[in-house]
Backbone bond lengths (Angstrom), bond angles and torsions (degrees), N, CA, C in turn:
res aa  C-N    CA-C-N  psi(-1)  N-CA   C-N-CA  omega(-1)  CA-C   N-CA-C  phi
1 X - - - 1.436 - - 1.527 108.51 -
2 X 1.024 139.86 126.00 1.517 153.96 127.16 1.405 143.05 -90.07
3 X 0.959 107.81 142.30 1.369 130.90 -151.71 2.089 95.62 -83.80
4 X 1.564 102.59 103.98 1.529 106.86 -173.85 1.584 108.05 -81.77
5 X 1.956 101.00 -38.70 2.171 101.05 -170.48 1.391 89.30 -134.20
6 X 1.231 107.19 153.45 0.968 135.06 137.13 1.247 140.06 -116.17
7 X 1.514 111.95 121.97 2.004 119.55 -164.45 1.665 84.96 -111.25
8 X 1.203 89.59 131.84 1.856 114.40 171.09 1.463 113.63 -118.30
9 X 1.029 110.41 159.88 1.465 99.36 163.85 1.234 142.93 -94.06
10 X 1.344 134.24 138.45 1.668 116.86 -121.07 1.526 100.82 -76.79
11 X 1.058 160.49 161.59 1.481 149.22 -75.36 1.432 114.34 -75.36
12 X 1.709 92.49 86.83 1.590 119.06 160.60 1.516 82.51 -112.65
13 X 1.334 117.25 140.57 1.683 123.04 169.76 1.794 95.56 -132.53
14 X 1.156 132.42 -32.35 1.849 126.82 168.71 1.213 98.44 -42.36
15 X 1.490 140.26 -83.23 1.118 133.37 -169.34 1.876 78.96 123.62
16 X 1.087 128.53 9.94 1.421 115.38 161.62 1.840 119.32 -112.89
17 X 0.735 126.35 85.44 1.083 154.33 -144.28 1.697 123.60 -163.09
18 X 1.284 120.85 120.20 1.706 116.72 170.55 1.835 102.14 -27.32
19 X 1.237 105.90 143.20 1.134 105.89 168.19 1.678 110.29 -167.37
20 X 1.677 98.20 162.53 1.678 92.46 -169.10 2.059 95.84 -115.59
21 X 1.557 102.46 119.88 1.735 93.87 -172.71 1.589 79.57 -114.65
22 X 1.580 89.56 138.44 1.212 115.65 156.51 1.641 123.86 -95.69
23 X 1.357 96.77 163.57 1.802 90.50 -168.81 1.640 102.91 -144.34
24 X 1.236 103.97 155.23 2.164 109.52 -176.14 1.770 91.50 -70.25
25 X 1.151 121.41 15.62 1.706 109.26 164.43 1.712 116.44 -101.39
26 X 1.058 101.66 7.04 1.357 117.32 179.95 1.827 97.47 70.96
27 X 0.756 130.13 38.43 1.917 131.92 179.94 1.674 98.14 -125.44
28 X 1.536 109.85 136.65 1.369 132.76 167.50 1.865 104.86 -94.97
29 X 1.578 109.52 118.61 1.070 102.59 179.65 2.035 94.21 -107.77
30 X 1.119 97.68 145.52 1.854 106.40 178.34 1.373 108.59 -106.59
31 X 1.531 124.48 116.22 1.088 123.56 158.54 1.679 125.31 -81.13
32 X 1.015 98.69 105.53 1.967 101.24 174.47 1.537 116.92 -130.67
33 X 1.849 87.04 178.94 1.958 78.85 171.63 1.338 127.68 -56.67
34 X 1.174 144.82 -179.17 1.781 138.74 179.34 1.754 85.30 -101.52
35 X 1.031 125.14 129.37 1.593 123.99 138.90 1.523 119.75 -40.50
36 X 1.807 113.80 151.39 1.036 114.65 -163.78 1.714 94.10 -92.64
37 X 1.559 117.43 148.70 1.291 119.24 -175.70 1.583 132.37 -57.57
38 X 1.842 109.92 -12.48 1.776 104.26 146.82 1.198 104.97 -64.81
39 X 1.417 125.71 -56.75 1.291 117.07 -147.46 1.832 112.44 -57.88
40 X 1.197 106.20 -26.83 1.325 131.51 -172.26 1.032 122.30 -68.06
41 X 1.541 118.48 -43.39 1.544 145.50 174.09 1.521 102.89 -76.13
42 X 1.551 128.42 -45.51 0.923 126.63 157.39 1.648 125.10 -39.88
43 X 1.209 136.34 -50.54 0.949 148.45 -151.09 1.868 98.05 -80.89
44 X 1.506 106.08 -34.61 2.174 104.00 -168.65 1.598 107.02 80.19
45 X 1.153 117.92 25.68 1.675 117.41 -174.12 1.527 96.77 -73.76
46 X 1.170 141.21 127.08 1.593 153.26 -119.39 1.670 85.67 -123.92
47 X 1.634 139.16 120.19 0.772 152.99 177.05 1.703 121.94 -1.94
48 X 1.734 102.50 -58.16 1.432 95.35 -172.56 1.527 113.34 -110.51
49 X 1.352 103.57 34.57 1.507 116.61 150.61 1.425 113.90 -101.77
50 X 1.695 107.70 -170.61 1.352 104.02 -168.08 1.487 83.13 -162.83
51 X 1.463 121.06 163.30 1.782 119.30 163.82 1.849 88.96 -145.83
52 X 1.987 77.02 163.06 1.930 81.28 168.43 1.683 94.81 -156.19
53 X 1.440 103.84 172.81 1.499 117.61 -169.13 1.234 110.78 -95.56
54 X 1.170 128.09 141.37 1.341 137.89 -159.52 1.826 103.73 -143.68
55 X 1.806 129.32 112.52 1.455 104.39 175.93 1.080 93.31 -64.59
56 X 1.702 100.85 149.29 1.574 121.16 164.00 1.719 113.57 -43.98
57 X 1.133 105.56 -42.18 1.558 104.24 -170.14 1.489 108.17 -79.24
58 X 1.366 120.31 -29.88 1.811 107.77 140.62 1.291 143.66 -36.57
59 X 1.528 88.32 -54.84 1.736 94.77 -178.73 1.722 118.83 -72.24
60 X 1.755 105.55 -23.37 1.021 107.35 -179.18 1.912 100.83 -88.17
61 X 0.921 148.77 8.16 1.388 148.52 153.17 1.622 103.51 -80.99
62 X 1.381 104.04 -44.53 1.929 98.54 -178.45 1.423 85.04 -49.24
63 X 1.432 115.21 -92.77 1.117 103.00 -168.85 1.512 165.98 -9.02
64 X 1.792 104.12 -40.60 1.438 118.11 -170.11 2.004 87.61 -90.58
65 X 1.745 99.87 9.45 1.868 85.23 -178.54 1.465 94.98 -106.63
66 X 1.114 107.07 -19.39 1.660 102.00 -179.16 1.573 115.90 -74.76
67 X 1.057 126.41 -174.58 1.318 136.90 -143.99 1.618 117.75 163.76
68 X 1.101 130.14 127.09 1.363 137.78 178.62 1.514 125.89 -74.34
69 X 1.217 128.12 94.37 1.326 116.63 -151.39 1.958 114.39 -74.71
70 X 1.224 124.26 148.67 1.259 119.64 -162.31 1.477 92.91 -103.96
């Protein structure tokens, strides 16, 4: 799998930053913060998953850059 785009959020220039990478497997991987391990345990996230936090007003900028490719 490799990583084809990367959407940042518009002036992130580190490259550390939430972000949405796309890959030639057709899968969106999300880079965010890790949740803290109550919050986590709280949540029932099933072993070989994982989640992370994203501000909304990030994710909604990832977003308005993404696009569905035809």
């Amino acid at each position: 799998m490799n990583i084809t785009q990367v959407i940042s959020p518009r002036g992130c220039a580190s490259g550390a930053c939430p972000s949405l990478l796309l890959t030639d497997a057709g899968t969106v991987i999300i880079q965010g913060a890790k949740l803290p391990a109550d919050r986590r345990e709280a949540l029932r996230v099933p072993g070989h998953e994982d989640i992370v936090s994203i501000p909304r007003e990030v994710f909604e900028d990832l977003l308005s850059q993404y696009g569905p490719r035809s």
